[in-house]
mmCIF file of the N, C-alpha and C atoms, coordinates in Angstrom:
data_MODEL
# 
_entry.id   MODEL 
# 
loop_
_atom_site.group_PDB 
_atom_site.id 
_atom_site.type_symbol 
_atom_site.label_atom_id 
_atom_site.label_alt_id 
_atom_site.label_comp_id 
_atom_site.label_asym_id 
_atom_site.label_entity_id 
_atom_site.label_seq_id 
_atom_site.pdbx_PDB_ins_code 
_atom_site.Cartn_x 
_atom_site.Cartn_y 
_atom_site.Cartn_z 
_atom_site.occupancy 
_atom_site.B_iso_or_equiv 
_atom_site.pdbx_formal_charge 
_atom_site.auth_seq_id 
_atom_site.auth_comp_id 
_atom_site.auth_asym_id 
_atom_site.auth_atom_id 
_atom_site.pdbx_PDB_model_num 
ATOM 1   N N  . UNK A 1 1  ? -2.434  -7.644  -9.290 1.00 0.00 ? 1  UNK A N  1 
ATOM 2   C CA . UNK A 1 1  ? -1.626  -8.169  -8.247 1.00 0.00 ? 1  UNK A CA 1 
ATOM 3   C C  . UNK A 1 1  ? -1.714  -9.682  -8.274 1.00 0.00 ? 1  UNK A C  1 
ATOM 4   N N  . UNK A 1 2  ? -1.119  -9.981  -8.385 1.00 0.00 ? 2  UNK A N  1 
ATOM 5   C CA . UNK A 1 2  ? -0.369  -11.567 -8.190 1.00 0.00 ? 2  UNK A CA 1 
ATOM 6   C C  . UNK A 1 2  ? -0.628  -12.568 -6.778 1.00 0.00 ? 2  UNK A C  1 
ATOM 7   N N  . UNK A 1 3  ? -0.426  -11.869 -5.627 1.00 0.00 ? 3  UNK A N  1 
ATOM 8   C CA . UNK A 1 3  ? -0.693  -12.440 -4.227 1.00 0.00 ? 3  UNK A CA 1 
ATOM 9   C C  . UNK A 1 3  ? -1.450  -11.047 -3.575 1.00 0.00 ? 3  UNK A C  1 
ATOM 10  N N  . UNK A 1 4  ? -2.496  -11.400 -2.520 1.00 0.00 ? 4  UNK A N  1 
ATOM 11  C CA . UNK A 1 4  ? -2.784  -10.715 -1.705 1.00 0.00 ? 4  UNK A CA 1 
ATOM 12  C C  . UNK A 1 4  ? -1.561  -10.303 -0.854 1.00 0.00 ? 4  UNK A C  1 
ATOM 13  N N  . UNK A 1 5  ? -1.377  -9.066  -0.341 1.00 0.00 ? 5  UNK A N  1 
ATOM 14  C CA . UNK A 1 5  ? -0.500  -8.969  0.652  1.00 0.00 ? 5  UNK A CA 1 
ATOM 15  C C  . UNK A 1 5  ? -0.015  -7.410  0.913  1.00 0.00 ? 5  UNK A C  1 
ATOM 16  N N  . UNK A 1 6  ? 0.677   -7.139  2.197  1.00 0.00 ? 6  UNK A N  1 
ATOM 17  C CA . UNK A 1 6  ? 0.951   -5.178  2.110  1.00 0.00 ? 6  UNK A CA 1 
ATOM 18  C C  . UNK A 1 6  ? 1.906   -5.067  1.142  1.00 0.00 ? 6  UNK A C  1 
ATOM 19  N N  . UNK A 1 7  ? 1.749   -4.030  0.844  1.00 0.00 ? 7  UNK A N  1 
ATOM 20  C CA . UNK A 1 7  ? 2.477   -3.209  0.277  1.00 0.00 ? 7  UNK A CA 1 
ATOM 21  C C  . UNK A 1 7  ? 3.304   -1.738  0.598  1.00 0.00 ? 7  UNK A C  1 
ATOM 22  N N  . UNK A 1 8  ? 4.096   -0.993  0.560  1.00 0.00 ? 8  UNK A N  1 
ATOM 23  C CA . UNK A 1 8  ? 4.523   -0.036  0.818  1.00 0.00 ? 8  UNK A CA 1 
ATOM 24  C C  . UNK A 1 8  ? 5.014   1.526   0.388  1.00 0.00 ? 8  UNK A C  1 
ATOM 25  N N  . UNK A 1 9  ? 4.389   2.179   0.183  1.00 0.00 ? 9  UNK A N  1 
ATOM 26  C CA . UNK A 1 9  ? 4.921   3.515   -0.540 1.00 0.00 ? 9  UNK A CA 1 
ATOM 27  C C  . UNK A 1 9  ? 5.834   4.542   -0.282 1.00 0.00 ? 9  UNK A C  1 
ATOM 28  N N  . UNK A 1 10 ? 6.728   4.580   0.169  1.00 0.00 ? 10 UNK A N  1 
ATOM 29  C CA . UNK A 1 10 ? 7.749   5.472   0.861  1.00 0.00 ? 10 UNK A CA 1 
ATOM 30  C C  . UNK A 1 10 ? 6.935   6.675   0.802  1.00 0.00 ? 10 UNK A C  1 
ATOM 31  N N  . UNK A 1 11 ? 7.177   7.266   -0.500 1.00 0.00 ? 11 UNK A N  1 
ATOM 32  C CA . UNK A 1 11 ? 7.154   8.652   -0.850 1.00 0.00 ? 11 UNK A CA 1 
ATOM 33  C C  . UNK A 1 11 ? 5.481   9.368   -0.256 1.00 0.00 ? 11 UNK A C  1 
ATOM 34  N N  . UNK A 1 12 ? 4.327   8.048   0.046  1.00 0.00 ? 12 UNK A N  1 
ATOM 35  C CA . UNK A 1 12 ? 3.050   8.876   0.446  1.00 0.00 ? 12 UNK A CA 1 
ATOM 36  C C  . UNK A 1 12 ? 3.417   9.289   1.875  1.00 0.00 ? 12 UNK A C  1 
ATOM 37  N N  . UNK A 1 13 ? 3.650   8.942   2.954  1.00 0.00 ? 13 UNK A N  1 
ATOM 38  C CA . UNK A 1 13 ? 3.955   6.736   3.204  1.00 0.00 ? 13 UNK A CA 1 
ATOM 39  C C  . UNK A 1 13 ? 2.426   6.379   2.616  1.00 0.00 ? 13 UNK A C  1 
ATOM 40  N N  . UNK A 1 14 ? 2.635   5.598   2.698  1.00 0.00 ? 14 UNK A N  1 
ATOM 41  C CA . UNK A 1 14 ? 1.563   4.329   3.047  1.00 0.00 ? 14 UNK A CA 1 
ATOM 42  C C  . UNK A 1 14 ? 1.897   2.864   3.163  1.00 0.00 ? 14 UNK A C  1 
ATOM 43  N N  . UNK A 1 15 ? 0.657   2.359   4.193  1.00 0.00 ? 15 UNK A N  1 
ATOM 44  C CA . UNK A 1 15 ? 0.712   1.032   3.873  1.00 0.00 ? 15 UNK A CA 1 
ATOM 45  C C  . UNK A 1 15 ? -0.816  0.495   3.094  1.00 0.00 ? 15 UNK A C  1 
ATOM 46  N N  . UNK A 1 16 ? -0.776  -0.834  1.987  1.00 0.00 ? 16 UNK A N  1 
ATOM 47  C CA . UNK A 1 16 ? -1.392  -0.705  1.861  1.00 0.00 ? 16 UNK A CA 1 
ATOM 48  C C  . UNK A 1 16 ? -2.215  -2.722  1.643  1.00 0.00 ? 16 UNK A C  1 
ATOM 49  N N  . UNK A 1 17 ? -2.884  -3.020  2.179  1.00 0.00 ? 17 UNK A N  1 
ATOM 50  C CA . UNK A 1 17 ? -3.638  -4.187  2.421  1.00 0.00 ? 17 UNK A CA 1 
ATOM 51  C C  . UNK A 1 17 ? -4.399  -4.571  0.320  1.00 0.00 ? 17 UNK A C  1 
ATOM 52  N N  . UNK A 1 18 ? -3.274  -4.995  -0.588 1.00 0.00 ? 18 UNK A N  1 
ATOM 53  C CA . UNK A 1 18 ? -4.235  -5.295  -1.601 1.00 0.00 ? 18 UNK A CA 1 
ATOM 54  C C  . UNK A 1 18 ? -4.243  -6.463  -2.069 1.00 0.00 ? 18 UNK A C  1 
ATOM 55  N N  . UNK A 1 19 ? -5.523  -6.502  -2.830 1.00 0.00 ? 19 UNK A N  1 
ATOM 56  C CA . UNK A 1 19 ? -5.997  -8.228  -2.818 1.00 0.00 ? 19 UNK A CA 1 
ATOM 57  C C  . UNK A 1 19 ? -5.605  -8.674  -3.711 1.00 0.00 ? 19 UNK A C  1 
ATOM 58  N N  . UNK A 1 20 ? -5.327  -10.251 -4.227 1.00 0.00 ? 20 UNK A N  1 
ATOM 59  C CA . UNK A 1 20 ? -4.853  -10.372 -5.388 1.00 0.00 ? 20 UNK A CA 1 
ATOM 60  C C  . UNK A 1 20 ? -5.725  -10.571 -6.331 1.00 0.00 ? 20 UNK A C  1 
ATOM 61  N N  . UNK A 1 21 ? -5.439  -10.168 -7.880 1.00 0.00 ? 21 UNK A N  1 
ATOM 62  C CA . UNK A 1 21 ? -6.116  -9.275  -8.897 1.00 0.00 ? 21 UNK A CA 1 
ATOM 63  C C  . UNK A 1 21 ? -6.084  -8.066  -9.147 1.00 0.00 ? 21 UNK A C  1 
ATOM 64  N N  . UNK A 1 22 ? -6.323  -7.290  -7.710 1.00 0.00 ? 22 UNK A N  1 
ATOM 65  C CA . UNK A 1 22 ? -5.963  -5.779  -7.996 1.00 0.00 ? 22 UNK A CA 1 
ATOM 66  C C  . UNK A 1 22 ? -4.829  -5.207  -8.239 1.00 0.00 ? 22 UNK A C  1 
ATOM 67  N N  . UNK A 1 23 ? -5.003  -4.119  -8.890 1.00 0.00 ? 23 UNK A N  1 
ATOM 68  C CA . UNK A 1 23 ? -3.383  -3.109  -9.216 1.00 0.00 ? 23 UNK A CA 1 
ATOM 69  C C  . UNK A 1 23 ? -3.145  -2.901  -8.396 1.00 0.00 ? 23 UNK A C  1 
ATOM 70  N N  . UNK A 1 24 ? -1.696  -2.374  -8.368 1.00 0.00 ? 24 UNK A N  1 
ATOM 71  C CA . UNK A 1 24 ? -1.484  -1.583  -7.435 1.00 0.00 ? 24 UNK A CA 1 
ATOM 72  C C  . UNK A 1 24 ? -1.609  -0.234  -7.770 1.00 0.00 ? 24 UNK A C  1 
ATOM 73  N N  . UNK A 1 25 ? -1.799  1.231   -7.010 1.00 0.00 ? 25 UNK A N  1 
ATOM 74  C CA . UNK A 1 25 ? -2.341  2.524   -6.931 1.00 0.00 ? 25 UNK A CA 1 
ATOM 75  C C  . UNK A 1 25 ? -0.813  2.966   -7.809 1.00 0.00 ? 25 UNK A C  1 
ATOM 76  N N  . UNK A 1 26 ? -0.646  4.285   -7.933 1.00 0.00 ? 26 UNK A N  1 
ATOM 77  C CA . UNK A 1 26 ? 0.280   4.932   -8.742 1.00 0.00 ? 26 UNK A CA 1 
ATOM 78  C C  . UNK A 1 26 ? 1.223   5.134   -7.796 1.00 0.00 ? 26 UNK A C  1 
ATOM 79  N N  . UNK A 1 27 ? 2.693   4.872   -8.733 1.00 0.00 ? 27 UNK A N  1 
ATOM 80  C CA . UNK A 1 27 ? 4.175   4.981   -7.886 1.00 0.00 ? 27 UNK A CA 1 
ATOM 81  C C  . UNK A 1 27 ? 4.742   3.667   -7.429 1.00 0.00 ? 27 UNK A C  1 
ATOM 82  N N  . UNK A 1 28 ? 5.826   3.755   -6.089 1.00 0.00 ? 28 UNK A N  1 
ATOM 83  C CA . UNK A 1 28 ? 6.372   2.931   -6.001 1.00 0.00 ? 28 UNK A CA 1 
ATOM 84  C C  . UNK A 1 28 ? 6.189   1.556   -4.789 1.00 0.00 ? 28 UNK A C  1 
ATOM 85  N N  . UNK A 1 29 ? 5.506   0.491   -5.532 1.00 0.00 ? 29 UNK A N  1 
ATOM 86  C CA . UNK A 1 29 ? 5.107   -0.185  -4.585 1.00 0.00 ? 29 UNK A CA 1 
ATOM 87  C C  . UNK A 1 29 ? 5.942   -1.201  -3.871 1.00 0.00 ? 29 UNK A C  1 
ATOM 88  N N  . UNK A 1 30 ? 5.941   -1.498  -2.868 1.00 0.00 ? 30 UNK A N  1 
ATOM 89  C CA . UNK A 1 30 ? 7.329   -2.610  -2.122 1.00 0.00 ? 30 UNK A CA 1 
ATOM 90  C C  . UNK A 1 30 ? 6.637   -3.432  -1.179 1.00 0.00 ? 30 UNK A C  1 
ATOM 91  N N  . UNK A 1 31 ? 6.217   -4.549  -1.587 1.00 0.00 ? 31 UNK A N  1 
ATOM 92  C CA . UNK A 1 31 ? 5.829   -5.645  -0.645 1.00 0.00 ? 31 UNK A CA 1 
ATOM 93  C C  . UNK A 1 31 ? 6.606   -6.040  0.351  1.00 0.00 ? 31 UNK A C  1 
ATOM 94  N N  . UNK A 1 32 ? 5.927   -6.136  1.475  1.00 0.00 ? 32 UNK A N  1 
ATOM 95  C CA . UNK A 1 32 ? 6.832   -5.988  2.969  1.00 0.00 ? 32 UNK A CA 1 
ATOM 96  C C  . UNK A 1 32 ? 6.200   -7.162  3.588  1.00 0.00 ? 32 UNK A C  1 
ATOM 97  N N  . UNK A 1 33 ? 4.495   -7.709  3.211  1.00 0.00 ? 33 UNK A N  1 
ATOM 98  C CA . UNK A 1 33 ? 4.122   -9.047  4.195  1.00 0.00 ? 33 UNK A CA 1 
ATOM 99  C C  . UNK A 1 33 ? 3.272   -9.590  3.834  1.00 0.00 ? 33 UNK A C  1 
ATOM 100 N N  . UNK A 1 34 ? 3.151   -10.752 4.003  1.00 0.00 ? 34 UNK A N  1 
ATOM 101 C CA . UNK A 1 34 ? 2.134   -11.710 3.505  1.00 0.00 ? 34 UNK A CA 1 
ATOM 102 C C  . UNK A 1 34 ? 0.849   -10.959 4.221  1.00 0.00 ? 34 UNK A C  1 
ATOM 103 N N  . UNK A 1 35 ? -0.650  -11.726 3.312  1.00 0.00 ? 35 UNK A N  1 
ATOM 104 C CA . UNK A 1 35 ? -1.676  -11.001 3.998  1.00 0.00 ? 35 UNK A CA 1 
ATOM 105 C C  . UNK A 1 35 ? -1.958  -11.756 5.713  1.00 0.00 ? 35 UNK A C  1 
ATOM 106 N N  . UNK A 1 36 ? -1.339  -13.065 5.840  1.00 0.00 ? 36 UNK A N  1 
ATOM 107 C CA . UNK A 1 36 ? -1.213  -13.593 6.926  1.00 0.00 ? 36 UNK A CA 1 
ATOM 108 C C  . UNK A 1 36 ? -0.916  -12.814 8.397  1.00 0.00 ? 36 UNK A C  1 
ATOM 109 N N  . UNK A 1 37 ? -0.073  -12.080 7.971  1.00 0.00 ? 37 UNK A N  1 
ATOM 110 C CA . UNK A 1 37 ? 0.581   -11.285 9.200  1.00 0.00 ? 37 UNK A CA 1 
ATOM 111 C C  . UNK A 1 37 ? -0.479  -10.336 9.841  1.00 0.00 ? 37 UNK A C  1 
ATOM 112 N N  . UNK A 1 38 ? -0.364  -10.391 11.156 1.00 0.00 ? 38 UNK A N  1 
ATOM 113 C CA . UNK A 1 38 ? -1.024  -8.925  11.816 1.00 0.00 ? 38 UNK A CA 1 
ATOM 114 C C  . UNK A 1 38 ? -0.749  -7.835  11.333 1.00 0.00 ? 38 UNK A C  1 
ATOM 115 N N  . UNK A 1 39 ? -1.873  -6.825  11.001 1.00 0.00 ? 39 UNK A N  1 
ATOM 116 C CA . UNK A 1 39 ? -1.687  -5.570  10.791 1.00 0.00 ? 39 UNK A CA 1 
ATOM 117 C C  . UNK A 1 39 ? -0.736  -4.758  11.767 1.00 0.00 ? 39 UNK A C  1 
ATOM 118 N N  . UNK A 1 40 ? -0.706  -5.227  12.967 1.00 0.00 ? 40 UNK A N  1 
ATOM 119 C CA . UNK A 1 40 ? 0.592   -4.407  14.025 1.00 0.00 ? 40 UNK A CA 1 
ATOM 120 C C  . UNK A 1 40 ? 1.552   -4.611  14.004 1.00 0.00 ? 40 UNK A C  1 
ATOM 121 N N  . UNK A 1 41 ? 1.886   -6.178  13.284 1.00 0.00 ? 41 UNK A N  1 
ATOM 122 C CA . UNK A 1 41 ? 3.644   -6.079  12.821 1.00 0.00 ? 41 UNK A CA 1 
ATOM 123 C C  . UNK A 1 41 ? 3.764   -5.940  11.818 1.00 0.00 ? 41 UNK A C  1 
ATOM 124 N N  . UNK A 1 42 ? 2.361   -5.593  10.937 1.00 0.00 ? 42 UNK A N  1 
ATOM 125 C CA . UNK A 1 42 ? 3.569   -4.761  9.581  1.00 0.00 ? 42 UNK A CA 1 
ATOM 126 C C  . UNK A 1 42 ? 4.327   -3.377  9.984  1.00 0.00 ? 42 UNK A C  1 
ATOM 127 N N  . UNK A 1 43 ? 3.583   -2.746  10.512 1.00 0.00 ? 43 UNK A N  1 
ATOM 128 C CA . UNK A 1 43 ? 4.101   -1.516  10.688 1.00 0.00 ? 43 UNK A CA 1 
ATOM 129 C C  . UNK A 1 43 ? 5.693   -1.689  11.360 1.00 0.00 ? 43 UNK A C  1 
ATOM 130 N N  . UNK A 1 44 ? 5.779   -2.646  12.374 1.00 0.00 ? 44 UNK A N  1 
ATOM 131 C CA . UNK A 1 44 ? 7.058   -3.069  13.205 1.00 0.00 ? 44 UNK A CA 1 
ATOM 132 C C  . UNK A 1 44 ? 7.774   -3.215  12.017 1.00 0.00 ? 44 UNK A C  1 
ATOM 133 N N  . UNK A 1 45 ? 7.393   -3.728  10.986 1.00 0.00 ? 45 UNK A N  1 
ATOM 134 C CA . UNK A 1 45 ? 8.260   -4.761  9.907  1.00 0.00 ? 45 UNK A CA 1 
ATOM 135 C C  . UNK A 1 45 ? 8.749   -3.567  9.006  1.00 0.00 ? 45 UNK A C  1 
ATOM 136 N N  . UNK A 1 46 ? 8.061   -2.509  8.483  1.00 0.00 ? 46 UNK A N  1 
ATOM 137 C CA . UNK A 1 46 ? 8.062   -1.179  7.797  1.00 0.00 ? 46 UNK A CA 1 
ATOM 138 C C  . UNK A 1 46 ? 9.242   -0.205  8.927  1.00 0.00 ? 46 UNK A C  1 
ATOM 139 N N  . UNK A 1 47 ? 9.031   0.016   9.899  1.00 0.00 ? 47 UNK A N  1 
ATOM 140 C CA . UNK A 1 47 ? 9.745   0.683   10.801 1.00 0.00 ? 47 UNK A CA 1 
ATOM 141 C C  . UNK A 1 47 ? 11.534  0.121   10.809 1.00 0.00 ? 47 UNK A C  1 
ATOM 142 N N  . UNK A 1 48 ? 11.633  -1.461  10.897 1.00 0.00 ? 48 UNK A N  1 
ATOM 143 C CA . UNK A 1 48 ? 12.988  -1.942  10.960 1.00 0.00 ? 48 UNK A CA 1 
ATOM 144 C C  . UNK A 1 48 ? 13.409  -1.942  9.400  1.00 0.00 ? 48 UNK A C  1 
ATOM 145 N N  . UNK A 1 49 ? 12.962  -2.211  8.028  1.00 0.00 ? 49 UNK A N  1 
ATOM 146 C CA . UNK A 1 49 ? 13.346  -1.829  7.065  1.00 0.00 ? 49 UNK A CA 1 
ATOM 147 C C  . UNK A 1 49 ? 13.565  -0.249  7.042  1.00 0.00 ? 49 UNK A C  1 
ATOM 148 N N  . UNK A 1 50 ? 13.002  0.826   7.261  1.00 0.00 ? 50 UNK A N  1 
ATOM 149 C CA . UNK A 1 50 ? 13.043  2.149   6.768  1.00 0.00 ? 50 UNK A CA 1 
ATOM 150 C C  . UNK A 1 50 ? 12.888  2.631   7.956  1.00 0.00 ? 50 UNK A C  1 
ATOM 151 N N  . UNK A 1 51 ? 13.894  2.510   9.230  1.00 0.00 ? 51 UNK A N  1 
ATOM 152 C CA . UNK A 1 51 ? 13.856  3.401   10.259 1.00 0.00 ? 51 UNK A CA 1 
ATOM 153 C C  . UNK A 1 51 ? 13.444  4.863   10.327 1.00 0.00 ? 51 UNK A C  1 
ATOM 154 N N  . UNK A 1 52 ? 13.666  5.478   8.706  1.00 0.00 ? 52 UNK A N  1 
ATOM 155 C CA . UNK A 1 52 ? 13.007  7.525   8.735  1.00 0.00 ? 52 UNK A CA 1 
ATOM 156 C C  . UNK A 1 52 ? 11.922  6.875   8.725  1.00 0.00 ? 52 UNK A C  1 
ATOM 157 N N  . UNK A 1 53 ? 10.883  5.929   8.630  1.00 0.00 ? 53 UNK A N  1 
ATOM 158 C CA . UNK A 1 53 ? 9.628   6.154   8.797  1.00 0.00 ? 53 UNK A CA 1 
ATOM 159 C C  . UNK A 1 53 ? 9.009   6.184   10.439 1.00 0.00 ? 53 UNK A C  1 
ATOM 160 N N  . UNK A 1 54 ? 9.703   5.648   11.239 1.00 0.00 ? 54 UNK A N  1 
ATOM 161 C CA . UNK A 1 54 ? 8.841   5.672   12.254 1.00 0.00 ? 54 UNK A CA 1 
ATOM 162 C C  . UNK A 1 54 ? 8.573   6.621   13.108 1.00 0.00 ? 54 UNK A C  1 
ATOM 163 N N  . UNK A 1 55 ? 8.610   7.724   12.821 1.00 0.00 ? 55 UNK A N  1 
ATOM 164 C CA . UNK A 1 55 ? 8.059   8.941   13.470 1.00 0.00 ? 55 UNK A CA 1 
ATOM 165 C C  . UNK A 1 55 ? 7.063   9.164   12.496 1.00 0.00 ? 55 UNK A C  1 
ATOM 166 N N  . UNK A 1 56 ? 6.838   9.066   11.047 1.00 0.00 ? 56 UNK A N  1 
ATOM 167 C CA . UNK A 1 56 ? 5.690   8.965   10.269 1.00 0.00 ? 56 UNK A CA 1 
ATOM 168 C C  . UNK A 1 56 ? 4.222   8.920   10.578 1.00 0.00 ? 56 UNK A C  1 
ATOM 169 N N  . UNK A 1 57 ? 3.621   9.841   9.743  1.00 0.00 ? 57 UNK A N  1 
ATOM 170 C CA . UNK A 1 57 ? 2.165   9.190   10.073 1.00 0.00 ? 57 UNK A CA 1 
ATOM 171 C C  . UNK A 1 57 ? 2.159   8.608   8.809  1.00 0.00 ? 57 UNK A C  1 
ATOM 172 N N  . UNK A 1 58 ? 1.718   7.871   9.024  1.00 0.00 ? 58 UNK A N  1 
ATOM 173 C CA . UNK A 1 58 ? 1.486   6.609   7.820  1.00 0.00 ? 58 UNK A CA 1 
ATOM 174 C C  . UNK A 1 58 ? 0.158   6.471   7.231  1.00 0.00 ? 58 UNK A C  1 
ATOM 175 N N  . UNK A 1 59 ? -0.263  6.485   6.397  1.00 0.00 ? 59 UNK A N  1 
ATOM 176 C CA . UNK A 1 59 ? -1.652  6.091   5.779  1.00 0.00 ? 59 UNK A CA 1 
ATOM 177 C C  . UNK A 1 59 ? -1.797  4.485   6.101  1.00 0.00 ? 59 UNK A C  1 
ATOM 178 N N  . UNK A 1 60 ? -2.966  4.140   5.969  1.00 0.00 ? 60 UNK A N  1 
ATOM 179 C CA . UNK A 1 60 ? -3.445  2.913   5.752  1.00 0.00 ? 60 UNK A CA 1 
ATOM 180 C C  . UNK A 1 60 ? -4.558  2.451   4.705  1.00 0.00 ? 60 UNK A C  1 
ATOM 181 N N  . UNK A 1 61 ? -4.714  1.467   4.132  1.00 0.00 ? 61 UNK A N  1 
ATOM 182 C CA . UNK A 1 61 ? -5.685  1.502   3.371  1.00 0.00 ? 61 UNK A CA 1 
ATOM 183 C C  . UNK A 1 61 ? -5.751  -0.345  2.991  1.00 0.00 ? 61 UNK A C  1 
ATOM 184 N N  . UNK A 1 62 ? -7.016  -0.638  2.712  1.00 0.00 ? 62 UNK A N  1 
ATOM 185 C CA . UNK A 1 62 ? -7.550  -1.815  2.147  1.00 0.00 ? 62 UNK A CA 1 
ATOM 186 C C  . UNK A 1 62 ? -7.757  -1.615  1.149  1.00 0.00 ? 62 UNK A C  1 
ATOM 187 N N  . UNK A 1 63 ? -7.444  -2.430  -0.023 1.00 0.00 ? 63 UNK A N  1 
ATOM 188 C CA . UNK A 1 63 ? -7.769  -1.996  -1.458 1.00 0.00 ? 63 UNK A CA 1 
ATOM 189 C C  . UNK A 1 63 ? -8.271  -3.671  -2.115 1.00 0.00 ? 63 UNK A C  1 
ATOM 190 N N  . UNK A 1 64 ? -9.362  -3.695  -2.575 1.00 0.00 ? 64 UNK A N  1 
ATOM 191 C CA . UNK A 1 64 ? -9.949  -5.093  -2.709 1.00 0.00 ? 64 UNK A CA 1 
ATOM 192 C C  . UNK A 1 64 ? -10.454 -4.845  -4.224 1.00 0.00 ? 64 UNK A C  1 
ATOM 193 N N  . UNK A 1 65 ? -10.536 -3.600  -4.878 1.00 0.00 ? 65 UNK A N  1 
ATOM 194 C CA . UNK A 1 65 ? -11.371 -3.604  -6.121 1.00 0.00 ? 65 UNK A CA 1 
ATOM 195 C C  . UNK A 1 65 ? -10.152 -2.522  -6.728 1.00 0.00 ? 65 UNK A C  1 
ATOM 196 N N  . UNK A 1 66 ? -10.450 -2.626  -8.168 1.00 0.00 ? 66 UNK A N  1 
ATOM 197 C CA . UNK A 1 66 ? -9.720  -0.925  -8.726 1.00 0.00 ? 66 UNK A CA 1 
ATOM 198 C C  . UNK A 1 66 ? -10.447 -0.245  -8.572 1.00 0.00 ? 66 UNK A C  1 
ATOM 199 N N  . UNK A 1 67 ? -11.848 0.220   -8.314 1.00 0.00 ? 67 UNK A N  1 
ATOM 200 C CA . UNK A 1 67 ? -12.503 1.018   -7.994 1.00 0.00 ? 67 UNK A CA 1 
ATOM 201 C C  . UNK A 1 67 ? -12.014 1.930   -6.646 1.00 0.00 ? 67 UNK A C  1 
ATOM 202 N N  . UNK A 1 68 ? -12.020 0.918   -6.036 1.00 0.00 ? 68 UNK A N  1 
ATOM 203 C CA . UNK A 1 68 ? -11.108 1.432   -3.922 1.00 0.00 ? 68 UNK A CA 1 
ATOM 204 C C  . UNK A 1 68 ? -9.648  2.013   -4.579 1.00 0.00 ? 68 UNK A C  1 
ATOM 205 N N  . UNK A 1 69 ? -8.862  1.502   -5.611 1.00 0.00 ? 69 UNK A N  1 
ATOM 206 C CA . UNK A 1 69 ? -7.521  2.128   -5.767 1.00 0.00 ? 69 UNK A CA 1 
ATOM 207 C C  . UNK A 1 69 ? -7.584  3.605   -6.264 1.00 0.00 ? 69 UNK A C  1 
ATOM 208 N N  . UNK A 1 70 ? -8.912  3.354   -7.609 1.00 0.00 ? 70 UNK A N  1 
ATOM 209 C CA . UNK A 1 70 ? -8.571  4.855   -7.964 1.00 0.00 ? 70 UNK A CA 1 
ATOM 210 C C  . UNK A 1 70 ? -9.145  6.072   -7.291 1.00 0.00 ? 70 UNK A C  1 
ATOM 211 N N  . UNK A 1 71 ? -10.205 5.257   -6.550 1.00 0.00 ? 71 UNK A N  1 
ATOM 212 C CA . UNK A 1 71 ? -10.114 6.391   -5.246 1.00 0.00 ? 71 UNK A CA 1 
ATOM 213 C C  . UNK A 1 71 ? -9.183  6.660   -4.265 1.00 0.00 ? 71 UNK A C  1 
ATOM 214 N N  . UNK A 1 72 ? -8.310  5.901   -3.556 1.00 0.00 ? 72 UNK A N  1 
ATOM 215 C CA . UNK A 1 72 ? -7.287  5.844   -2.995 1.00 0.00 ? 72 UNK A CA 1 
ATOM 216 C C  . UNK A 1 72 ? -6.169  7.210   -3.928 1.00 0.00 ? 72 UNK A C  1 
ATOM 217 N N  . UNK A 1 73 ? -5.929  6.918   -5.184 1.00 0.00 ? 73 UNK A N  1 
ATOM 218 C CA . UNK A 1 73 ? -5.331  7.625   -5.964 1.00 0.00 ? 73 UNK A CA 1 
ATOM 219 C C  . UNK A 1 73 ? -5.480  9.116   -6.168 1.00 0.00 ? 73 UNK A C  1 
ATOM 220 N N  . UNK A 1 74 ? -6.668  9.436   -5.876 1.00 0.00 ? 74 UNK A N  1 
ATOM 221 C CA . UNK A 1 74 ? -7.694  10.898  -5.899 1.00 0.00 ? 74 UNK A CA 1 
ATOM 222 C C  . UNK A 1 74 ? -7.063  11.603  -4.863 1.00 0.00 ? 74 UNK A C  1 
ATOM 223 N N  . UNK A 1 75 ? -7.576  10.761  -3.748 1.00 0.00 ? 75 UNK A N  1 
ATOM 224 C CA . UNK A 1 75 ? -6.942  11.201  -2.504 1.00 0.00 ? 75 UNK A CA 1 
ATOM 225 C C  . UNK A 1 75 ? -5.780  11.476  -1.977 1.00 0.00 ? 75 UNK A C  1 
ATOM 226 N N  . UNK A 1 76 ? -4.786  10.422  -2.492 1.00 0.00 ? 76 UNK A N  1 
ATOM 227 C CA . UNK A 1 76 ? -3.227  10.431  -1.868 1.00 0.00 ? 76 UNK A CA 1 
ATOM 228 C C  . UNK A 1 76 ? -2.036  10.037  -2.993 1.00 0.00 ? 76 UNK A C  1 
ATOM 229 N N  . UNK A 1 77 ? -2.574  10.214  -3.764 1.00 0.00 ? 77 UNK A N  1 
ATOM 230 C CA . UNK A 1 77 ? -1.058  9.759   -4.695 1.00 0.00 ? 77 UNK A CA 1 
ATOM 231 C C  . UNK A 1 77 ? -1.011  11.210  -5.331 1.00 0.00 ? 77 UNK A C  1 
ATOM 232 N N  . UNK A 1 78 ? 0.195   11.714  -5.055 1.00 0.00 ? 78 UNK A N  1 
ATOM 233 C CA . UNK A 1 78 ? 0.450   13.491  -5.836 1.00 0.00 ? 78 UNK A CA 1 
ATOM 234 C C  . UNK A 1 78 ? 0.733   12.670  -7.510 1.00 0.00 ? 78 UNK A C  1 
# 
């Protein structure tokens, strides 16, 4: 990764907090906010781009190492 900042997965949902250096996890990723922003308006910010999400439960996740991704990956990426 290039800049720290969220990211977005439609298809898990997720959102996801990764640092820069790290990959991103498997599939389709869509940067939605600088790491600057509050964690409570990304979700606002995710909701007005992709209105089917906001009835969603959404994942969340911090990802700071590839180690945290490919666990992240175990868990939630089909």
């Amino acid at each position: 990764m290039e800049e720290t900042g969220y990211y977005l997965n439609r298809s898990i949902p997720a959102i996801a907090l990764i640092l820069k250096g790290v990959r991103l996890p498997a599939g389709t990723w869509t940067r939605v906010a600088d790491d600057g922003v509050p964690a409570w308006h990304v979700r606002d910010i995710v909701e007005r781009l992709h209105p089917e999400l906001k009835r969603a439960a959404i994942r969340y996740a911090s990802l700071s190492s590839d180690r945290e991704v490919t666990d992240f990956e175990q868990a939630f990426v089909p």
